[in-house]
N, C-alpha and C positions, 0 to 999 in steps of 0.2 A: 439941279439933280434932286430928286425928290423919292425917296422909298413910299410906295404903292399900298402895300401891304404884309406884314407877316402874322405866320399862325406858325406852330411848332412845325421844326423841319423846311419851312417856306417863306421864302423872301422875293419878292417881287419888286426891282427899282426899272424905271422908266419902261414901265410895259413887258421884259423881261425875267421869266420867274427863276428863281435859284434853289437848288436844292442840295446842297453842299454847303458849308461854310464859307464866308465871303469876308474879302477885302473891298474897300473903297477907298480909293486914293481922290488925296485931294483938287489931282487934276480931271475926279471925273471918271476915270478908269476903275472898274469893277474887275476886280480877279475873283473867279472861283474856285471852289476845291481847294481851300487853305486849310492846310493842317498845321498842328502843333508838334514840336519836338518832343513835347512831355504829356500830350493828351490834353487833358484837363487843367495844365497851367501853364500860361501866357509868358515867357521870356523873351528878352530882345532877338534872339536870332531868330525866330517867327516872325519880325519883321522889319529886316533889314532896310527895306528899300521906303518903307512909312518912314522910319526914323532919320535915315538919312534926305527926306525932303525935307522933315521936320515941319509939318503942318502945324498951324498956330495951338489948334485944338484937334485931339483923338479921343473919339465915341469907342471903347469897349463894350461888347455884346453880350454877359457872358452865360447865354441859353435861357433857354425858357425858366429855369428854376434857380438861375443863378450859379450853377456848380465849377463854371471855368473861373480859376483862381488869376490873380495877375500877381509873379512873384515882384519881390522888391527891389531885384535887380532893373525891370523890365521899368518898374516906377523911375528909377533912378535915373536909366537913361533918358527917359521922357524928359525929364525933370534937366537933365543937363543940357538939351538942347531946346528947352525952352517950349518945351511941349505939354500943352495943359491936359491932361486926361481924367474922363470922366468913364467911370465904369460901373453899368448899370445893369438888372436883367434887361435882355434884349429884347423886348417890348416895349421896354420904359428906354432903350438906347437910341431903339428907332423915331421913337416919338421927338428924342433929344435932337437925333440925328437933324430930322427934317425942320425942324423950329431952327439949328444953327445954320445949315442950308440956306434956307430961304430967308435970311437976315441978312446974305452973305457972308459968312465969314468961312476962313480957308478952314476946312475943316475933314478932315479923313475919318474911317471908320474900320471897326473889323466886327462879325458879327458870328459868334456860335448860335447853329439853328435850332438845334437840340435842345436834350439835359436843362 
C-alpha cells in the first residue's frame, strides 16, 4: 500500500483520493470519514478497532499544522498492547507512513487532513 499524494484537505492512497479524515488499517483497509469524540484530540475510543488488532506500529497524522493532540490515555493504550506510535504533522506522517509500508512492516495509520 503506498500513499500517492497529500496537500492540505487531500489524501490520495492507491489511485483513490480522500477528502475526509482517514484510517488505514493494517490489513490494507482504508476507512474514511473518521472523526474524533473530542475534535482536535486523539483518545482511545477513536479507535477501537486499530487498537484491538494492535498493529506492530501506528502513524499518527496530526494535520497540516500539527494541531490534533494525542491525549495520554490514548498513549497508554498503545503502549499496552504493544503498539509503537509515532505521531507527526501529516506530511512528515505520510512520508513515514510509506518508508514503513514498503519495508514491510505491519503498520496502520490515521491521518487528520486539515489544521
Amino acid at each position: 500500500m503506498k500513499i500517492e499524494h497529500y496537500s492540505f484537505g487531500r489524501l490520495v492512497v492507491e489511485g483513490v483520493a480522500y477528502t475526509s479524515d482517514v484510517i488505514i488499517h493494517a490489513d490494507g483497509r482504508v476507512e474514511d470519514g473518521w472523526r474524533r469524540r473530542r475534535g482536535h484530540e486523539l483518545v482511545p475510543e477513536d479507535l477501537p478497532e486499530v487498537l484491538a488488532d494492535a498493529p506492530r506500529r501506528l502513524v499518527v497524522g496530526t494535520g497540516a499544522g500539527g494541531l490534533m493532540s494525542v491525549s495520554t490515555g490514548f498513549a497508554e493504550a498503545c503502549r499496552s498492547r504493544g503498539i509503537n506510535v509515532e505521531v507527526l504533522p501529516t506530511g512528515d506522517a505520510v512520508a513515514r507512513f510509506n518508508e514503513l509500508a514498503e519495508a514491510g512492516d505491519e503498520v496502520a495509520a490515521c491521518f487528520h487532513l486539515t489544521c
